[in-house]
N, CA, C and O atoms as a printed pandas DataFrame, in Angstrom:
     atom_number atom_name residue_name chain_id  residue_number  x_coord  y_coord  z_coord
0              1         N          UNK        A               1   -6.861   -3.912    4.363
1              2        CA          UNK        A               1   -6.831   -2.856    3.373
2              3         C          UNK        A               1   -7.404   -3.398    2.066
3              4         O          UNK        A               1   -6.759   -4.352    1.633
4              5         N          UNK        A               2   -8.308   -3.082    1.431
5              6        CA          UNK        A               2   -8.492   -2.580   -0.113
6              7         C          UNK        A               2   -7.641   -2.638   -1.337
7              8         O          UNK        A               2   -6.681   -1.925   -1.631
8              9         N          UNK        A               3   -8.099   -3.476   -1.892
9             10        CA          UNK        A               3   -6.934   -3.491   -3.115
10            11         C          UNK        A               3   -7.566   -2.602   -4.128
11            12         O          UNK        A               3   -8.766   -2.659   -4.398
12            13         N          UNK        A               4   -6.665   -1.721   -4.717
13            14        CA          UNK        A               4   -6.732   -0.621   -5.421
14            15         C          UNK        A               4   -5.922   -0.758   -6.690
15            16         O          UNK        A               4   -5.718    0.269   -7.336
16            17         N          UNK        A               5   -5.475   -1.822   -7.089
17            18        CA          UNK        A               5   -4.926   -2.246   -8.460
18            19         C          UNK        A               5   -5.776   -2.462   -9.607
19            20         O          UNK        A               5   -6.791   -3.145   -9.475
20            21         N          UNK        A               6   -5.518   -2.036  -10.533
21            22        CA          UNK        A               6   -6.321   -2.085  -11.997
22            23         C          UNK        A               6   -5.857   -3.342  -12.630
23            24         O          UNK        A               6   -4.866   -3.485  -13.347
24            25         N          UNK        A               7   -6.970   -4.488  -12.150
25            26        CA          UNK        A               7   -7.027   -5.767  -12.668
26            27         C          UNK        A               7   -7.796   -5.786  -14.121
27            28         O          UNK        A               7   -8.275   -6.877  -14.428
28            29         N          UNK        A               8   -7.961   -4.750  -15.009
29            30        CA          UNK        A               8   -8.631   -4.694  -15.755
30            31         C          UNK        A               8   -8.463   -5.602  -16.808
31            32         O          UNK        A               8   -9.471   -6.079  -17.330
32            33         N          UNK        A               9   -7.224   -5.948  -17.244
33            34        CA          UNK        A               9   -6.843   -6.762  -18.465
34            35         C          UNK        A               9   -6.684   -8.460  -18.082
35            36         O          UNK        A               9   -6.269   -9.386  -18.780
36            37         N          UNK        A              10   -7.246   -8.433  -16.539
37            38        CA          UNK        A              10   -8.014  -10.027  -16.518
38            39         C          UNK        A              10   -9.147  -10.266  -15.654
39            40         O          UNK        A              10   -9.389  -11.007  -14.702
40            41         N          UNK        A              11   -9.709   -9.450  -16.263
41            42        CA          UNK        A              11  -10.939   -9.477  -15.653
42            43         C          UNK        A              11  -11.984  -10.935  -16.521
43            44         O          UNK        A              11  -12.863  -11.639  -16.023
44            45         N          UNK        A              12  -11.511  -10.936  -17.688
45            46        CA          UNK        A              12  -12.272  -12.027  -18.314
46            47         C          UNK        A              12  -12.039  -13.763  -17.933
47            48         O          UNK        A              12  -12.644  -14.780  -18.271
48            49         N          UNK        A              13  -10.821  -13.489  -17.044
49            50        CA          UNK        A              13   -9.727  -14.785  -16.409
50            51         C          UNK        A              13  -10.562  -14.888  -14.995
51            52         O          UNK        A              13  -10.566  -15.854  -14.232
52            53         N          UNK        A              14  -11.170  -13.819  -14.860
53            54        CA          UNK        A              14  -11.555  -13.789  -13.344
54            55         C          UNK        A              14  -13.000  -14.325  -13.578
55            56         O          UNK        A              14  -13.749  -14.661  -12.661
56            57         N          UNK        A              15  -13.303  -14.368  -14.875
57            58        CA          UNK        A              15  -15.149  -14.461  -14.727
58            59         C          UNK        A              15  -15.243  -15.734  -14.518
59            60         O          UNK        A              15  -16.212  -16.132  -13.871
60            61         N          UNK        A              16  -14.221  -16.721  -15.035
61            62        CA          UNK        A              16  -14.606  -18.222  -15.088
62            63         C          UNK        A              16  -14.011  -18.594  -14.228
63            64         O          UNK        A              16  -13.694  -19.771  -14.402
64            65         N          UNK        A              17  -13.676  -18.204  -13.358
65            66        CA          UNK        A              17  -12.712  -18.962  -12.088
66            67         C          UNK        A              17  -14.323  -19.353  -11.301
67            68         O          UNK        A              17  -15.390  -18.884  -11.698
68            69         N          UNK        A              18  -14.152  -20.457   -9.940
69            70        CA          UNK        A              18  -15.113  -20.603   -8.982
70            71         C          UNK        A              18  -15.375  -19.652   -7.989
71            72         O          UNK        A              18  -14.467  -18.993   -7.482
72            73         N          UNK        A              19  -16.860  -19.503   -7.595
73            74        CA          UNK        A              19  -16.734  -19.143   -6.581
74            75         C          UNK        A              19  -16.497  -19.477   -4.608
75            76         O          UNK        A              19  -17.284  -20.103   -3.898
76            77         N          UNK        A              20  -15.685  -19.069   -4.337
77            78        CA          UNK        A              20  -15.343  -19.303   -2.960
78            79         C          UNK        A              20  -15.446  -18.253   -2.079
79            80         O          UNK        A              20  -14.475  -17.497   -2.058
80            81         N          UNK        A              21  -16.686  -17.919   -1.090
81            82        CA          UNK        A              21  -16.925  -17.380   -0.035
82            83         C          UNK        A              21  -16.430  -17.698    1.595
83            84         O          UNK        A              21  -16.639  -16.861    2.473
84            85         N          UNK        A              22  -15.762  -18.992    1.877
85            86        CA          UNK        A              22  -14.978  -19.179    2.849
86            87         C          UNK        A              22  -13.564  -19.449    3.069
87            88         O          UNK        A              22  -12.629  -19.616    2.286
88            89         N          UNK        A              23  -13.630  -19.449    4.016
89            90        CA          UNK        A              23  -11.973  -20.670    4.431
90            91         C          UNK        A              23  -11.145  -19.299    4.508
91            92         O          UNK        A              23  -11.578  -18.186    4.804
92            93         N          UNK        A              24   -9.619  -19.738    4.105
93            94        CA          UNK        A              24   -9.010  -18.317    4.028
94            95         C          UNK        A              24   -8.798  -17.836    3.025
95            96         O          UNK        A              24   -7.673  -17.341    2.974
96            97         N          UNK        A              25   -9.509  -17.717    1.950
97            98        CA          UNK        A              25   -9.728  -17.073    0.828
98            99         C          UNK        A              25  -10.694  -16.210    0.798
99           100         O          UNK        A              25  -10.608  -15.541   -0.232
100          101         N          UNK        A              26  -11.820  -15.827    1.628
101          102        CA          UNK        A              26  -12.476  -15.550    1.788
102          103         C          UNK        A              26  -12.091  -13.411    1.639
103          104         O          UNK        A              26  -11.372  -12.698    2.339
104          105         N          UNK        A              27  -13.064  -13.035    0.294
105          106        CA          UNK        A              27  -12.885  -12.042    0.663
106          107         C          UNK        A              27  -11.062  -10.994   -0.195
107          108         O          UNK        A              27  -10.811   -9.809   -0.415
108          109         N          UNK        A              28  -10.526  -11.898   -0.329
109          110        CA          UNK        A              28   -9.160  -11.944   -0.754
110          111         C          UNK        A              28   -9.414  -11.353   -1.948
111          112         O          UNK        A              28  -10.528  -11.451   -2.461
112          113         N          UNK        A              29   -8.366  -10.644   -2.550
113          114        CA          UNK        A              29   -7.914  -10.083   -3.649
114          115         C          UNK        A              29   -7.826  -11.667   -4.720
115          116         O          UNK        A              29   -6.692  -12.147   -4.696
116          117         N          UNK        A              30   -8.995  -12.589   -5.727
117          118        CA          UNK        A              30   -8.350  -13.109   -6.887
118          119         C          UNK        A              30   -7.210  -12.895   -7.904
119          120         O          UNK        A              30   -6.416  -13.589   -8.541
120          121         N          UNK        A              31   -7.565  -11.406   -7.720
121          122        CA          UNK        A              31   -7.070  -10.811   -9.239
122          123         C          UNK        A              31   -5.181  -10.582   -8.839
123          124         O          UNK        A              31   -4.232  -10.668   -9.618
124          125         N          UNK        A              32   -5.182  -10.301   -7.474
125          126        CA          UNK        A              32   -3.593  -10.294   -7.231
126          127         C          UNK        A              32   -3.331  -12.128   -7.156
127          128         O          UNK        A              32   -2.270  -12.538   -7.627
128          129         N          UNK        A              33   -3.971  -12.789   -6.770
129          130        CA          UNK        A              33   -3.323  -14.307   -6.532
130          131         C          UNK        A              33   -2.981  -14.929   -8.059
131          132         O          UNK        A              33   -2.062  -15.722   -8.266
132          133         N          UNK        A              34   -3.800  -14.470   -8.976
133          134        CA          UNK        A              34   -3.435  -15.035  -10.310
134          135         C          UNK        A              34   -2.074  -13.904  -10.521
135          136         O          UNK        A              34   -0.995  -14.343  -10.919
136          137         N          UNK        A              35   -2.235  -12.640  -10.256
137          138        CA          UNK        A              35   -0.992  -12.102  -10.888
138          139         C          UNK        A              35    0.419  -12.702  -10.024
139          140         O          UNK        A              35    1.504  -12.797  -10.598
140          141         N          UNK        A              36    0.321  -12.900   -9.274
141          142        CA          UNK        A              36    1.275  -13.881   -8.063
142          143         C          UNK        A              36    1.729  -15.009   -8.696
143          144         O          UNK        A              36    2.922  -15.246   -8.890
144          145         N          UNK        A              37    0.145  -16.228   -9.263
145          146        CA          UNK        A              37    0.748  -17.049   -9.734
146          147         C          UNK        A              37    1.564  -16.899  -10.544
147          148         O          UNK        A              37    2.770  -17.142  -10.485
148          149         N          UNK        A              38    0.750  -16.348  -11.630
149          150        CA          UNK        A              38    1.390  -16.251  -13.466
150          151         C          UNK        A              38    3.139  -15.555  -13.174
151          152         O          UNK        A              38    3.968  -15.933  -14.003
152          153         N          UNK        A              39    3.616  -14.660  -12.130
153          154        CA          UNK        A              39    4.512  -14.574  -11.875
154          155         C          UNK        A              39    5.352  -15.758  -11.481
155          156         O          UNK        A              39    6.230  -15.979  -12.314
156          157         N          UNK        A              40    5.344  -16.575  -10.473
157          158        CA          UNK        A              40    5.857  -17.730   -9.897
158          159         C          UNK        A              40    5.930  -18.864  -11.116
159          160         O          UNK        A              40    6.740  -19.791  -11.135
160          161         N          UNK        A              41    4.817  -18.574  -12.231
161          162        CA          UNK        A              41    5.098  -19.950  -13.088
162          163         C          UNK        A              41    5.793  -19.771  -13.979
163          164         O          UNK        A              41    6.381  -20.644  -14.619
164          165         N          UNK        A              42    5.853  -17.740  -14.280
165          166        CA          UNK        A              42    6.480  -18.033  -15.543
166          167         C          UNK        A              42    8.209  -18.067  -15.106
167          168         O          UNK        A              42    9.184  -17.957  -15.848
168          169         N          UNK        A              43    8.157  -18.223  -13.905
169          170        CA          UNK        A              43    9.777  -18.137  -13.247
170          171         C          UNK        A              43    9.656  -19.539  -13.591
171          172         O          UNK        A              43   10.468  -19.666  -14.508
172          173         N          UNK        A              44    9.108  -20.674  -13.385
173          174        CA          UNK        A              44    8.856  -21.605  -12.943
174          175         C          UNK        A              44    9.964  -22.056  -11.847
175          176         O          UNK        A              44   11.045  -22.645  -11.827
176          177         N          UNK        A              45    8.978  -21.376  -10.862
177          178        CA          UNK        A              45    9.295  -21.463   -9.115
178          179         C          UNK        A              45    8.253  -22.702   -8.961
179          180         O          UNK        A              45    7.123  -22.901   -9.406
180          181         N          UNK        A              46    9.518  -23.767   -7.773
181          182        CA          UNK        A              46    9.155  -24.715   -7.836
182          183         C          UNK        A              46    8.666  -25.071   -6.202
183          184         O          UNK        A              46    8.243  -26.119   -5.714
184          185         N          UNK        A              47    8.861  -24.047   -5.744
185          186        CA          UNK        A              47    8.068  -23.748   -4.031
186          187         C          UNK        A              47    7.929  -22.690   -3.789
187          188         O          UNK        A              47    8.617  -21.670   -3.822
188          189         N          UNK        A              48    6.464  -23.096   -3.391
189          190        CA          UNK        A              48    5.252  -22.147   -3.376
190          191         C          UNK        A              48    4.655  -22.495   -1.893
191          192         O          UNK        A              48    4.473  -23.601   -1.383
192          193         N          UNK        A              49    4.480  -21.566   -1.523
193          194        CA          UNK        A              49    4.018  -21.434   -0.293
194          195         C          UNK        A              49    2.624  -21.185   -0.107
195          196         O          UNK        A              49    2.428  -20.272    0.695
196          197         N          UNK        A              50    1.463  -21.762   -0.647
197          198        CA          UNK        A              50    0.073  -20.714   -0.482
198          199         C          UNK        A              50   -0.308  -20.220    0.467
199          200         O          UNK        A              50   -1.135  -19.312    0.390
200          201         N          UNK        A              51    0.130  -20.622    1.559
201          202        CA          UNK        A              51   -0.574  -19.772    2.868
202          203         C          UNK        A              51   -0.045  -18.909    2.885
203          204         O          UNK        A              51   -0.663  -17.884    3.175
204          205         N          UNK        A              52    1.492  -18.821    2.567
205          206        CA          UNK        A              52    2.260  -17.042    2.592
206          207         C          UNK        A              52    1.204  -16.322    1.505
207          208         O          UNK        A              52    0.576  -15.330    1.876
208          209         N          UNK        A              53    1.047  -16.801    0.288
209          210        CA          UNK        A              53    0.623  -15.855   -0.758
210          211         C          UNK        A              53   -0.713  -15.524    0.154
211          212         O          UNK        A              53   -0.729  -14.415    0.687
212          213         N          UNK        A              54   -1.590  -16.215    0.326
213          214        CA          UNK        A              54   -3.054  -16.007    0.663
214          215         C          UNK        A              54   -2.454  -14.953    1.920
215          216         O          UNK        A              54   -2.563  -13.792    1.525
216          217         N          UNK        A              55   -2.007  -15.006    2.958
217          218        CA          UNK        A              55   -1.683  -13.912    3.714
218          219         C          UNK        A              55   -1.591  -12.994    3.255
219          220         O          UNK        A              55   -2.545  -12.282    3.569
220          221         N          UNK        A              56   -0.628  -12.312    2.330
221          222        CA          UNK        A              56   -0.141  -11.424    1.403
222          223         C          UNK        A              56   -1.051  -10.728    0.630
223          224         O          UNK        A              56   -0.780   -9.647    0.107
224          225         N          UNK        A              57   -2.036  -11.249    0.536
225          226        CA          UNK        A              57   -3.450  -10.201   -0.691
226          227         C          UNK        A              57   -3.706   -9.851    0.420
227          228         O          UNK        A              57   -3.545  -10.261    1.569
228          229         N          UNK        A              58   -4.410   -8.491   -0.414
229          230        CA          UNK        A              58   -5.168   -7.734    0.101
230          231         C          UNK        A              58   -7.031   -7.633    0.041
231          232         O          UNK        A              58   -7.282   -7.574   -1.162
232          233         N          UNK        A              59   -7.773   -7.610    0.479
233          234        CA          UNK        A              59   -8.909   -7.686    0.446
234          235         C          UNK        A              59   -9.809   -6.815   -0.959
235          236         O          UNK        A              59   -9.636   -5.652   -1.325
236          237         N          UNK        A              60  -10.869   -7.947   -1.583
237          238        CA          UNK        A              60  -10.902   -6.967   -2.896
238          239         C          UNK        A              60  -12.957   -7.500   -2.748
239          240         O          UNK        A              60  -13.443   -8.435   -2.111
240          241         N          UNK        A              61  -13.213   -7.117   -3.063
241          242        CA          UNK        A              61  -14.914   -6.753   -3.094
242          243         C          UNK        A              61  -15.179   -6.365   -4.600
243          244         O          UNK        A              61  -16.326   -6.208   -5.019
244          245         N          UNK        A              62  -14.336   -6.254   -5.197
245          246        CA          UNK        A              62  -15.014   -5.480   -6.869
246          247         C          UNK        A              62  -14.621   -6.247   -7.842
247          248         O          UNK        A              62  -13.644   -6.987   -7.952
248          249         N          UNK        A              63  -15.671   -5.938   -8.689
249          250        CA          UNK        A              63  -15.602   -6.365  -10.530
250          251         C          UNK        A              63  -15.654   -8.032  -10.299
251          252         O          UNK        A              63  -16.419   -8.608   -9.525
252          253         N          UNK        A              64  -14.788   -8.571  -11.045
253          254        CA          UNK        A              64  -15.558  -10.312  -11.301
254          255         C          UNK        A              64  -14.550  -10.940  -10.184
255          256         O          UNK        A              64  -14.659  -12.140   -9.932
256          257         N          UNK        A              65  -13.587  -10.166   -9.521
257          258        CA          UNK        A              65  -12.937  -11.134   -8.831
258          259         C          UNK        A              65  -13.626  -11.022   -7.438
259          260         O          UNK        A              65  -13.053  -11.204   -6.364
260          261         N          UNK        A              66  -14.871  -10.712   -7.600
261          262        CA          UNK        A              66  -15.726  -10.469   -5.832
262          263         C          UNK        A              66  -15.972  -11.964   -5.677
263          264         O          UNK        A              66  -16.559  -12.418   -6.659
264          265         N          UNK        A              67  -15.727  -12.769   -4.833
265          266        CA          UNK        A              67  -16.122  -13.846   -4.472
266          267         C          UNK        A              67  -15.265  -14.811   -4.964
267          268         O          UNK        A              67  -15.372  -15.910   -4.418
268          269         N          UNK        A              68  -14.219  -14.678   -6.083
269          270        CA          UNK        A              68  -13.792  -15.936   -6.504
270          271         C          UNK        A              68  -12.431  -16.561   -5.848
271          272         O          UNK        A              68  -11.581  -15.852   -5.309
272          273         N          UNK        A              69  -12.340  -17.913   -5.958
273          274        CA          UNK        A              69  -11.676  -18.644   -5.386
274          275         C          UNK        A              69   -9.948  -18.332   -5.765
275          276         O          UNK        A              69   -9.436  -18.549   -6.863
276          277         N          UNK        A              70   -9.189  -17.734   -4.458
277          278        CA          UNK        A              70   -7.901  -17.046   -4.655
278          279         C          UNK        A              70   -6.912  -18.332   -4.888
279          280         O          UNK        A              70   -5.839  -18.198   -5.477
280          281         N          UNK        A              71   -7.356  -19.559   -4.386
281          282        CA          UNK        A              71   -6.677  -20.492   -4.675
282          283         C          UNK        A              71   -6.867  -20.765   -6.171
283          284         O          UNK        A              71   -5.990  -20.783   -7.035
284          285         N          UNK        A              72   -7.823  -20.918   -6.271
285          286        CA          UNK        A              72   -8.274  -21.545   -7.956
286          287         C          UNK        A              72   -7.433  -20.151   -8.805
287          288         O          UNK        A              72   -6.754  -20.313   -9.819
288          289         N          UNK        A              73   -7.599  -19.193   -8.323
289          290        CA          UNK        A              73   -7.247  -18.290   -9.183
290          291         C          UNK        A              73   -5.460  -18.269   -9.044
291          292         O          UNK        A              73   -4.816  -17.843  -10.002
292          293         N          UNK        A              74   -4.786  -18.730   -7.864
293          294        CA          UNK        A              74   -3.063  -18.567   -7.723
294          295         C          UNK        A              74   -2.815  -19.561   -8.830
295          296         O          UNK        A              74   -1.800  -19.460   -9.519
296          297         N          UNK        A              75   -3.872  -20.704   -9.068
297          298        CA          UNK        A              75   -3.202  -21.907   -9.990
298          299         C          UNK        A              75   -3.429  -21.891  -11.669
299          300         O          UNK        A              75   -2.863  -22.496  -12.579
300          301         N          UNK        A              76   -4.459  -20.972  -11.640
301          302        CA          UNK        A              76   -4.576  -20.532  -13.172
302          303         C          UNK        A              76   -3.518  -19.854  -13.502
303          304         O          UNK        A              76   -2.680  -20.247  -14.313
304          305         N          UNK        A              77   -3.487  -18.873  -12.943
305          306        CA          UNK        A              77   -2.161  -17.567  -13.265
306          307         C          UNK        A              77   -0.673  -18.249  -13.222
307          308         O          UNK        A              77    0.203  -17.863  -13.996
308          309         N          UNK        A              78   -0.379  -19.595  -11.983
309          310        CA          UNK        A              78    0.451  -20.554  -12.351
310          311         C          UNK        A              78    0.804  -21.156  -13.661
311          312         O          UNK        A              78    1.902  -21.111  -14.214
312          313         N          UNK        A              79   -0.476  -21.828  -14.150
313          314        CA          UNK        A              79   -0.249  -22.291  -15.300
314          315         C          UNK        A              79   -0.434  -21.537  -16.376
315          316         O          UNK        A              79   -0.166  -22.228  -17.360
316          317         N          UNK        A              80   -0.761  -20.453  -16.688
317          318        CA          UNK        A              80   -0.594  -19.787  -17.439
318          319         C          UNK        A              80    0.538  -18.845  -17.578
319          320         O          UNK        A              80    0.700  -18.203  -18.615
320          321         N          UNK        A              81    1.470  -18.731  -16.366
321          322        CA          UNK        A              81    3.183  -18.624  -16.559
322          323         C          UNK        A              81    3.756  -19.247  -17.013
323          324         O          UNK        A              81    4.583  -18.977  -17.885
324          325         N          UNK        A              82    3.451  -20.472  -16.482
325          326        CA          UNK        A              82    4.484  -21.698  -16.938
326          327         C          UNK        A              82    4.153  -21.552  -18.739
327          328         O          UNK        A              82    5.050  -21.303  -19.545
328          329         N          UNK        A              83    2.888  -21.735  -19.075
329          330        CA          UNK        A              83    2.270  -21.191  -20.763
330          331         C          UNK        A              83    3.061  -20.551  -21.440
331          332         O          UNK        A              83    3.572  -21.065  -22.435
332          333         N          UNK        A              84    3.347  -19.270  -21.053
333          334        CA          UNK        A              84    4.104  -17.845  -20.965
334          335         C          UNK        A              84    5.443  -18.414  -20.861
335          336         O          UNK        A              84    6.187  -17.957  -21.729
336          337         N          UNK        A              85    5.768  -18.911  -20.405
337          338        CA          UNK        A              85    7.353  -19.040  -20.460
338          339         C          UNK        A              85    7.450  -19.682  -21.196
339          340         O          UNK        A              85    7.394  -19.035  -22.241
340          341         N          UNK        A              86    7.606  -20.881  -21.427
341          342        CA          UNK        A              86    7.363  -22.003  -22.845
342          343         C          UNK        A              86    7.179  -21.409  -24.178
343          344         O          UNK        A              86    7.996  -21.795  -25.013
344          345         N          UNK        A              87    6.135  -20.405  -24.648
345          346        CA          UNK        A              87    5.868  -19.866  -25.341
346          347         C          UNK        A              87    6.991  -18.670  -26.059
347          348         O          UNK        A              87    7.018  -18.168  -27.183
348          349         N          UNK        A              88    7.713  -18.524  -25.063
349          350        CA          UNK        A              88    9.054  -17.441  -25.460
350          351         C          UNK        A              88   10.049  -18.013  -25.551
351          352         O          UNK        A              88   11.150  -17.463  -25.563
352          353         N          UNK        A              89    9.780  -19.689  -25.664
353          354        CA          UNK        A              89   11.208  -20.450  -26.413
354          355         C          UNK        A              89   11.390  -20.544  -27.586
355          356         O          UNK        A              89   12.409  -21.088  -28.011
């Protein structure tokens, strides 16, 4: 299925990520794996499963997250929770 979520307000997070066309990222929703991470970091959850998450997206083809790396992108949105949480101390 199609991801149909309005990644609009990181789309500029998505431009500088890598691109990755194989493996099992391939094809994958970026824009949900960073919102996944940045969730998990700003919990700062300390097991993480990536093959569950990468299972879990949904397939995305549009805007800047076409091609980019869902891993590279679960660990930005990671550290930019963990950012986010710190930041509200």
């Amino acid at each position: 299925m199609a991801c149909k979520k309005d990644h609009s307000r990181i789309q500029t997070i998505m431009a500088i990520l890598p691109i990755d066309q194989g493996g099992k990222g391939r094809h994958k929703c970026a824009a949900c794996a960073y919102e996944l991470g940045f969730e998990a970091g700003s919990q700062l959850k300390e097991k993480i499963d990536l093959e569950q998450v990468l299972n879990s997206l949904e397939e995305s083809q549009a805007k800047e997250q076409r091609h980019k790396s869902p891993h590279a992108s679960y660990a930005q949105g990671y550290i930019d929770g963990v950012n986010y949480f710190y930041s509200k101390q």
